[in-house]
C-alpha positions in Angstrom: -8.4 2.2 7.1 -7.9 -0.4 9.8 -11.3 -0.5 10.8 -12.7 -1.0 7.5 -10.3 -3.9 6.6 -12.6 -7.3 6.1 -11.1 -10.2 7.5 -10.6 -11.8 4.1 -7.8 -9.2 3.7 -5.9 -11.0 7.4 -7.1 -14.5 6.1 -5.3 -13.9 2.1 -2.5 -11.8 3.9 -1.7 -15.0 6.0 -2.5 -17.8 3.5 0.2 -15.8 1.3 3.0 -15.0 4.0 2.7 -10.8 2.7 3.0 -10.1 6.6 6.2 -10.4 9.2 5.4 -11.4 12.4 4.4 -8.4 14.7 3.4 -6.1 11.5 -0.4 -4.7 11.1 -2.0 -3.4 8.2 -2.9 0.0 9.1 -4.6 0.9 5.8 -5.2 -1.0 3.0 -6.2 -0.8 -0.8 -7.6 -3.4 -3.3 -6.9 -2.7 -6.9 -9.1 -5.3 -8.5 -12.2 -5.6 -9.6 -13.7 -8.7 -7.3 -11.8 -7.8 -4.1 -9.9 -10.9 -4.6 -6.6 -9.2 -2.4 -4.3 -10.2 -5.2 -3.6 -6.8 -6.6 -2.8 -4.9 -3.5 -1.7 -2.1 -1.5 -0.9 -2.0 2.2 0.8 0.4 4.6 1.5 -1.3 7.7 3.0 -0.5 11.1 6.6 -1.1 9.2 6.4 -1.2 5.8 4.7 0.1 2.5 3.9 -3.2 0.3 2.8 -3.5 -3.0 1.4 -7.7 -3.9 0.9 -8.4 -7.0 1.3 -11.6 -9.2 1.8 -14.0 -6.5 5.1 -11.4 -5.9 5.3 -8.9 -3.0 7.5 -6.0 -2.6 8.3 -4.2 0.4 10.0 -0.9 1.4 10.7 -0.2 5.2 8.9 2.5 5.6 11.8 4.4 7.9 13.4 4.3 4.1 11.9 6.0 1.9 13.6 9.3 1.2 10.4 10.5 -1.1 6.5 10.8 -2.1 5.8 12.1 -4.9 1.9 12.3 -5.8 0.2 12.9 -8.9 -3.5 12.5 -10.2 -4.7 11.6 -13.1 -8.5 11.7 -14.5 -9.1 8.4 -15.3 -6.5 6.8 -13.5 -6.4 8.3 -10.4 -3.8 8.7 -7.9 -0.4 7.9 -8.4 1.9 7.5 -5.5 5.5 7.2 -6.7 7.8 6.1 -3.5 12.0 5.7 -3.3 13.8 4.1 -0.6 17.2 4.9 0.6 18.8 2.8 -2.1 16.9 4.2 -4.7 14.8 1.2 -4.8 10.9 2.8 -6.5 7.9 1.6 -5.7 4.5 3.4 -7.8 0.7 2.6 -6.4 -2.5 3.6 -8.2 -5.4 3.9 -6.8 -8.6 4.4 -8.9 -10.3 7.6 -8.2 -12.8 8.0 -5.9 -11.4 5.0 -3.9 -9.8 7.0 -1.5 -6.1 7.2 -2.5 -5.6 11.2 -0.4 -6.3 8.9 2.5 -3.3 6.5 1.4 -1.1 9.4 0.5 -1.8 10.9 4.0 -1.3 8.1 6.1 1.8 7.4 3.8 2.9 10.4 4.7 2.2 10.5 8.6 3.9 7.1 8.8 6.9 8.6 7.1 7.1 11.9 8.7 7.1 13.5 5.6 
């Protein structure tokens, strides 16, 4: 959540442009091992973002039409998210790591 997000997170989502002007993260994840910010996923006060590879996606969060959540045992939680022109977007979070938190504030931001 916000107030759990280190400032390396800011300082790497700068240095890498994964931010408009005027967005905030609201919740974050960080899918690798070191906490290096380069496998991420965000939800911010406009978008759902997945960076990757140097590459970020983005998907306006007013839209996406569906959620669809699944968990599996060793993977974990698997968020599976369509926009309006059926652009997908799928986020795992390992378990334990706090991916019902995601998912909820996914879905609060979403109204769905």
């Amino acid at each position: 959540m916000q107030n759990e997000i280190p400032q390396s997170v800011y300082t790497y989502a700068a240095t890498h442009q994964i931010l408009d002007e005027g967005e905030t993260i609201v919740t974050y994840y960080d899918a690798t091992i070191s906490l290096s910010n380069e496998e991420s996923a965000m939800i911010t006060n406009k978008h759902v973002i997945y960076h990757y590879n140097g590459r970020t996606t983005k998907m306006p969060l007013q839209d996406i039409v569906s959620i669809n959540h699944t968990e599996e045992t060793l993977v974990g939680d698997i968020i599976t998210v369509e926009s309006l022109d059926g652009n997908m977007m799928k986020i795992e979070i390992a378990p334990l790591n706090g991916g019902e938190i995601f998912l909820s504030v996914l879905r609060s931001k979403t109204n769905m």
